[in-house]
C-alpha positions in Angstrom: 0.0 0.0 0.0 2.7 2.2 0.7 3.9 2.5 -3.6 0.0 2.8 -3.7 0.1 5.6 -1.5 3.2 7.8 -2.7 1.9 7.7 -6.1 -1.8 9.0 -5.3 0.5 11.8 -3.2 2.8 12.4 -6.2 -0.3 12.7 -8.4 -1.9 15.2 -6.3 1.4 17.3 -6.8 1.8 17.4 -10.4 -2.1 18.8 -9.8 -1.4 21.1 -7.6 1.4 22.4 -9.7 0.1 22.1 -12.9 -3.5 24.1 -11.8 -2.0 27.4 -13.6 -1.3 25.7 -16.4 -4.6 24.5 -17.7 -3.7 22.4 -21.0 -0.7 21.0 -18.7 -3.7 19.4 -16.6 -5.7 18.7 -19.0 -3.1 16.6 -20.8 -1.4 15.4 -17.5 -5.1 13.9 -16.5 -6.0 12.7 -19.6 -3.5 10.6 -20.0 -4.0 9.4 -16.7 -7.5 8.7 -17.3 -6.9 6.6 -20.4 -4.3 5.0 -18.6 -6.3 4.0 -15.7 -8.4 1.6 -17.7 -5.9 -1.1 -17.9 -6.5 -1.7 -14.2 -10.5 -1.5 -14.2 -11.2 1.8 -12.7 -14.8 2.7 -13.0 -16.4 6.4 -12.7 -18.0 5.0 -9.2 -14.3 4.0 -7.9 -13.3 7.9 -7.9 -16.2 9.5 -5.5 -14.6 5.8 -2.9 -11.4 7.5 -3.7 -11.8 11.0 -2.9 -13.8 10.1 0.3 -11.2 8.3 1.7 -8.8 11.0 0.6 -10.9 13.5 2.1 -11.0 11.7 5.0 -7.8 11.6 5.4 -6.8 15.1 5.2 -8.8 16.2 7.2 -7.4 13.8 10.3 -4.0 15.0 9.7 -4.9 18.4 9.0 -6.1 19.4 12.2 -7.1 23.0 12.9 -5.7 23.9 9.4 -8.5 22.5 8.1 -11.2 24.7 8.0 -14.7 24.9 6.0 -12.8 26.8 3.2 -10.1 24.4 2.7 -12.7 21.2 2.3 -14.9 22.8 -0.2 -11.2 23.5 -2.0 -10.1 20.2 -1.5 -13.5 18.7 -2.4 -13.9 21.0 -6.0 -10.0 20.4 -7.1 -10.7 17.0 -6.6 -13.8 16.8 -7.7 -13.0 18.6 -11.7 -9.7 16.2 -11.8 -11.7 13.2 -11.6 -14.4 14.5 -13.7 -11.8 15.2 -16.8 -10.4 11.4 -15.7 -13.7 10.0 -16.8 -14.3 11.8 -19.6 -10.7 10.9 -20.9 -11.4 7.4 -19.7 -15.0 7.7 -21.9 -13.9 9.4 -25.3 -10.7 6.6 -25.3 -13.3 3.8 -24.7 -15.0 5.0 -28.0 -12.1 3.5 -29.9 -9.7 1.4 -28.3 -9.6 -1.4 -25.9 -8.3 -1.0 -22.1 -6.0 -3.2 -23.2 -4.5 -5.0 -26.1 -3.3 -8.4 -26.5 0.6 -9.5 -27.8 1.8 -12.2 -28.8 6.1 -12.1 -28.7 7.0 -13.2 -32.5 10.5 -12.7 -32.1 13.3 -13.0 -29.3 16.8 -11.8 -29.2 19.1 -11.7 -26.4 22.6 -9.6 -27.3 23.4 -9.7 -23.7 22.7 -12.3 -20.6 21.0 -9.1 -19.1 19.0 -7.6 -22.5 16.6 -8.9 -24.2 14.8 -7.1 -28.0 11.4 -8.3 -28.1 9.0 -8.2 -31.1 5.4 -8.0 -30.4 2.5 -8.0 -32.8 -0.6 -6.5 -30.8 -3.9 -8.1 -31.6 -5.7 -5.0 -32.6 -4.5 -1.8 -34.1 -1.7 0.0 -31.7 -1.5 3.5 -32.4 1.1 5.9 -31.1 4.2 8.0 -31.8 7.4 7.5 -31.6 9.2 8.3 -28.9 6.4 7.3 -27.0 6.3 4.5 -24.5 3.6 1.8 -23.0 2.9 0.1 -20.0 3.6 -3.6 -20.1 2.0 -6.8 -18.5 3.6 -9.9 -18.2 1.8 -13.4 -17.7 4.1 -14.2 -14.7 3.1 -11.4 -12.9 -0.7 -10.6 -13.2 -1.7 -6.6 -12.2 2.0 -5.6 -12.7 2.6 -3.0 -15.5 6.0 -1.6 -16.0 6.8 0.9 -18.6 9.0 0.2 -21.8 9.7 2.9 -24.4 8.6 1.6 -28.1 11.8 1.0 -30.4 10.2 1.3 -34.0 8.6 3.8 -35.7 4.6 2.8 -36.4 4.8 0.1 -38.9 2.4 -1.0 -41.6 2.2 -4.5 -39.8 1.6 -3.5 -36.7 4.4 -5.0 -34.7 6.2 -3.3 -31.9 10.0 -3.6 -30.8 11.2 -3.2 -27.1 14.8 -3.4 -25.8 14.4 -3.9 -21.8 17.4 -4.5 -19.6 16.7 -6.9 -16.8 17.1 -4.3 -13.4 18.4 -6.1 -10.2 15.1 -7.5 -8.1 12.6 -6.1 -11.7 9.5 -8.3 -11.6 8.5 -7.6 -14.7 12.2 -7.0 -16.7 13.5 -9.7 -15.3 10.3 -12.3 -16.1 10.8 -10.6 -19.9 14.8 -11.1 -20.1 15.3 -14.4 -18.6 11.5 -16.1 -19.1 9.9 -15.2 -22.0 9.7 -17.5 -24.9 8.4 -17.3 -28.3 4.8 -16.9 -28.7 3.9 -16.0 -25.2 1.8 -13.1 -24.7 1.6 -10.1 -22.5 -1.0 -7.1 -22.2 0.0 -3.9 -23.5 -1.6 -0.4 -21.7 -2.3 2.9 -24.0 0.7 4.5 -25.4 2.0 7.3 -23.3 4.9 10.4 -23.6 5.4 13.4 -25.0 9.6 13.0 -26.1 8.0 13.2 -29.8 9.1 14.6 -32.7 7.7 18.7 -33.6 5.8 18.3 -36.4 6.2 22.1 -36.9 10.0 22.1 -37.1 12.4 21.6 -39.8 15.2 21.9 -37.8 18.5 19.3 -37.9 18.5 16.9 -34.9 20.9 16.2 -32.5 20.2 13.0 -30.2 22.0 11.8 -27.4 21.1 8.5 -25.8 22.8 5.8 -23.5 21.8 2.0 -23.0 18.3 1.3 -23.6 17.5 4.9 -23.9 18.3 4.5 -27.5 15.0 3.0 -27.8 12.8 6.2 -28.5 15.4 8.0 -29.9 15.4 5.0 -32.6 11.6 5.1 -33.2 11.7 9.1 -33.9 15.3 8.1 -36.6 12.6 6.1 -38.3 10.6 8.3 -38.3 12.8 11.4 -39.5 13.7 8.8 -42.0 10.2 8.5 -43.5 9.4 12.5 -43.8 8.8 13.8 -47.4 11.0 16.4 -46.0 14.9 15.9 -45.8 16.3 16.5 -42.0 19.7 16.2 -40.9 20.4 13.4 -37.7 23.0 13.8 -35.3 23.1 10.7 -33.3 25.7 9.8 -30.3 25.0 6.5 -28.8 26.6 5.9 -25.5 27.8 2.6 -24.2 30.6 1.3 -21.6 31.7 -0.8 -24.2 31.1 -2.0 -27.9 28.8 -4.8 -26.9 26.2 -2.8 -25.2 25.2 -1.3 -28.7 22.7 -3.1 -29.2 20.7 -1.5 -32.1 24.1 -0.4 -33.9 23.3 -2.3 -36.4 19.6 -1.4 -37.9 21.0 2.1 -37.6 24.1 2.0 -39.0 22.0 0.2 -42.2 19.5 3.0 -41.9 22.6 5.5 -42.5 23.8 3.3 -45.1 20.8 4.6 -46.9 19.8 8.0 -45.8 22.8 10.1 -45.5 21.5 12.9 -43.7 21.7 10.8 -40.1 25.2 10.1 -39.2 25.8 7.6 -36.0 28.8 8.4 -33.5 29.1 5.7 -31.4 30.4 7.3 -27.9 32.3 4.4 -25.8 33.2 4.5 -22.1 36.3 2.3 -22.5 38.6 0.9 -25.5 39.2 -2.7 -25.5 40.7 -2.4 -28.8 39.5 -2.3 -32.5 39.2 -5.0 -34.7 42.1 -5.1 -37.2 39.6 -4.3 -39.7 38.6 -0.9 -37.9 40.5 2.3 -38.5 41.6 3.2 -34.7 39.1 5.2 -31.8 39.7 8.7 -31.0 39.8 10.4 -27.7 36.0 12.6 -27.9 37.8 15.3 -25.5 40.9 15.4 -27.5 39.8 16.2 -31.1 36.4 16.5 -32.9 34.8 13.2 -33.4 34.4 12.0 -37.5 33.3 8.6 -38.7 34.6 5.9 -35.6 33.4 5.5 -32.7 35.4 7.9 -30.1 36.2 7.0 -26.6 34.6 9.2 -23.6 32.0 10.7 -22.3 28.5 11.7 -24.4 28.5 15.4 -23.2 32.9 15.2 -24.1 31.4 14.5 -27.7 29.0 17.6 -27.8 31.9 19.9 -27.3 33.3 18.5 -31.0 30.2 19.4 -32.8 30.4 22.6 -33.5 27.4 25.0 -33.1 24.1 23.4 -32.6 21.9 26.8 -32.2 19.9 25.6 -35.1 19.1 22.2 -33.8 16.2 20.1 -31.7 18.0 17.8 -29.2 16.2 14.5 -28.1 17.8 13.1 -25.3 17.1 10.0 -23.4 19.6 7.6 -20.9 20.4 7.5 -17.5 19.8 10.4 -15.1 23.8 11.0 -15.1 24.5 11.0 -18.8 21.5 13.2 -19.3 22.8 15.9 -16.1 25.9 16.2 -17.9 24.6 16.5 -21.5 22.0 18.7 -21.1 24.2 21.7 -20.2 26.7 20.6 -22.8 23.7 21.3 -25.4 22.9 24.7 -24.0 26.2 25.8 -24.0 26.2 24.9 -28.1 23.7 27.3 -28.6 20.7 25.3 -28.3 17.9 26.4 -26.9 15.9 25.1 -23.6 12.7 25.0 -25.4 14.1 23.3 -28.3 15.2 20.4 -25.8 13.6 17.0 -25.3 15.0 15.2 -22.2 14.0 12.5 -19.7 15.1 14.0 -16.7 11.9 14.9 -14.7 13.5 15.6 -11.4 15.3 19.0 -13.2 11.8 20.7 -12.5 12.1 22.4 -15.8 11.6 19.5 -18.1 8.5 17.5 -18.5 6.5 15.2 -20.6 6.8 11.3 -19.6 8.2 8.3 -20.4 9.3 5.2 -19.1 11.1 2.1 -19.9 12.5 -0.6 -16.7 11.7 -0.6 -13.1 13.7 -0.2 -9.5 13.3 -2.9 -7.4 10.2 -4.8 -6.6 7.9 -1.9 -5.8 8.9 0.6 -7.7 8.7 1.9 -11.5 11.4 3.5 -12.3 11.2 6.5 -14.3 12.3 8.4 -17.7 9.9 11.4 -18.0 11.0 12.3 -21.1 9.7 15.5 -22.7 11.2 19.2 -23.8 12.3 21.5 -21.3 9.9 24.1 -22.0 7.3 21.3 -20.4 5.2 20.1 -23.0 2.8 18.5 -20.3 3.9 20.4 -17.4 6.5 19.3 -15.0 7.4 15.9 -14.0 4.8 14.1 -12.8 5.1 11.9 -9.6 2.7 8.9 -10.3 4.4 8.4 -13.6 7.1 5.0 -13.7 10.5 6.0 -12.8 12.7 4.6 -15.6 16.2 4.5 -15.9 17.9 3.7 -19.2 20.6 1.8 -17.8 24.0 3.0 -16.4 26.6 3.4 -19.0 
């Protein structure tokens, strides 16, 4: 009860700070009303809900809660679970509560990673760079979050990359237990890390260890406009191994030459002889290879980027240290998409693995200017895995 707890709290936070902000709400509750179908929540469960929240206020309240402060209480309340409905209502017009998918394909690059396709039963639709909350047969009621690694495809099918996290339910049951043609429950896609439709700027991405994931699904998606726009990408990894989707985007370079990959590696066992040698990112400006360093040592080789959108999604570290990088460039904060909710000045959501047995972890990925509002509380906590 206690997870239960802390995330109704966190909820009632991203409320409370969002109530100036009126399309931040509506966006923030919306998406929590949509979400909240996946478990069964029915209109009648919210007035059981806000009694007992009511209730519990005013215990621990005490003289500070006066007539004025329950009929505020009662009202705020009382319009965020009325736009949770009618979220919940105008979603159930059209899609399920949840869809059915079955696992088609299984690859494991690493005893710890696993790259799962999924073909949904029904229509999925979503953006990239968008995420979705995940059910596994082993653990009934469990969702976990996992960002969405393709771009939406004409047959339907969906690609995660998920890193089993040390005592992760859910990761762990996917990494080690699933098999071919088992099938898991999928909730509503989720996030707002998505491309702007009104921009032709050049992109710059950053992303480290499963983060690559939604930065991969907006690529494909770049890749597909009528419109030509240049890709900057710098995938992070301790080491060559942990690259897992080098490959589909080095073949997607192969063929639109406006995206060019810099692999960004923590250490340097060595080339293969075939490989021209690795350069030092903090020593000289990083062309072709892969260079050996630190993501935001890489940024400082590109040059100006005031004319850029930068997506950037991997763990909390990496992004702390990129994001300033990018600024410094030239680019601007409301020009940056990030997953770093607990900056305060970013925003949006995401998710993508899980901390522990209780708790989601989370990759609130959105731009800085806060495309819905600040970092929510009840949203998973994701981390993209350490580099």
């Amino acid at each position: 009860m206690d997870v239960q707890r802390d995330r109704l709290f966190s909820a009632l936070t991203e409320i409370v700070r969002s109530l100036d902000s009126p399309d931040t709400l509506d966006t923030y509750l919306g998406h929590l009303g949509r979400d909240h179908r996946k478990f069964g929540v029915e209109a009648g469960h919210y007035d059981a809900v806000g009694a007992a929240l009511m209730a519990t206020v005013r215990r621990f309240a005490g003289p500070a809660w006066t007539a004025e402060a329950a009929q505020a209480w009662s009202e705020a309340y009382g319009l965020a679970a009325q736009m949770m409905i009618e979220a919940a209502e105008e979603h159930s017009a059209w899609a399920p509560p949840w869809w059915h998918a079955e696992v088609i394909d299984l690859v494991r690059p690493r005893h710890d990673m696993a790259r799962l396709t999924l073909r949904p039963n029904q229509p999925y639709s979503y953006l990239p760079g968008q995420y979705l909350s995940l059910q596994a047969a082993r653990w009934p009621r469990v969702w976990r979050p996992y960002s969405i690694a393709n771009a939406p495809r004409g047959d339907n099918l969906l690609r995660l990359v998920v890193r089993a996290v040390p005592g992760g339910w859910v990761s762990n049951a996917l990494v080690t237990h699933t098999r071919l043609g088992d099938h898991v429950l999928l909730g509503p896609p989720r996030g707002s890390m998505v491309l702007d439709a009104a921009s032709d700027r050049a992109l710059v991405c950053v992303a480290g260890g499963s983060g690559i994931a939604p930065i991969k699904a907006i690529i494909e998606q770049v890749v597909g406009l009528p419109h030509r726009r240049s890709v900057l990408l710098l995938y992070a990894a301790g080491e060559r191994r942990e690259l897992t989707e080098i490959a589909d985007l080095l073949e997607i370079q192969a063929t639109y030459p406006w995206l060019r990959v810099i692999p960004v590696l923590g250490s340097d066992p060595g080339p293969p002889a075939a490989e021209r040698p690795r350069r030092r990112a903090s020593a000289e400006k990083p062309v072709g290879d892969a260079v050996i360093g630190r993501p935001h040592e890489a940024i400082a080789g590109l040059g100006p980027l005031d004319e850029h959108d930068a997506y950037v999604c991997g763990p909390p570290a990496m992004v702390r240290a990129v994001l300033p990088r990018l600024r410094a460039a030239g680019v601007r904060r409301s020009r940056i998409y990030h997953d770093l909710p607990e900056t305060g000045t970013g925003a949006g959501e995401h998710a993508d693995a899980e901390e522990g047995e209780s708790g989601e972890r989370r990759d609130g990925t959105g731009r800085t200017s806060g495309s819905e509002g600040a970092p929510s509380g009840p949203r998973e906590n994701l981390d993209h895995s350490a580099l």
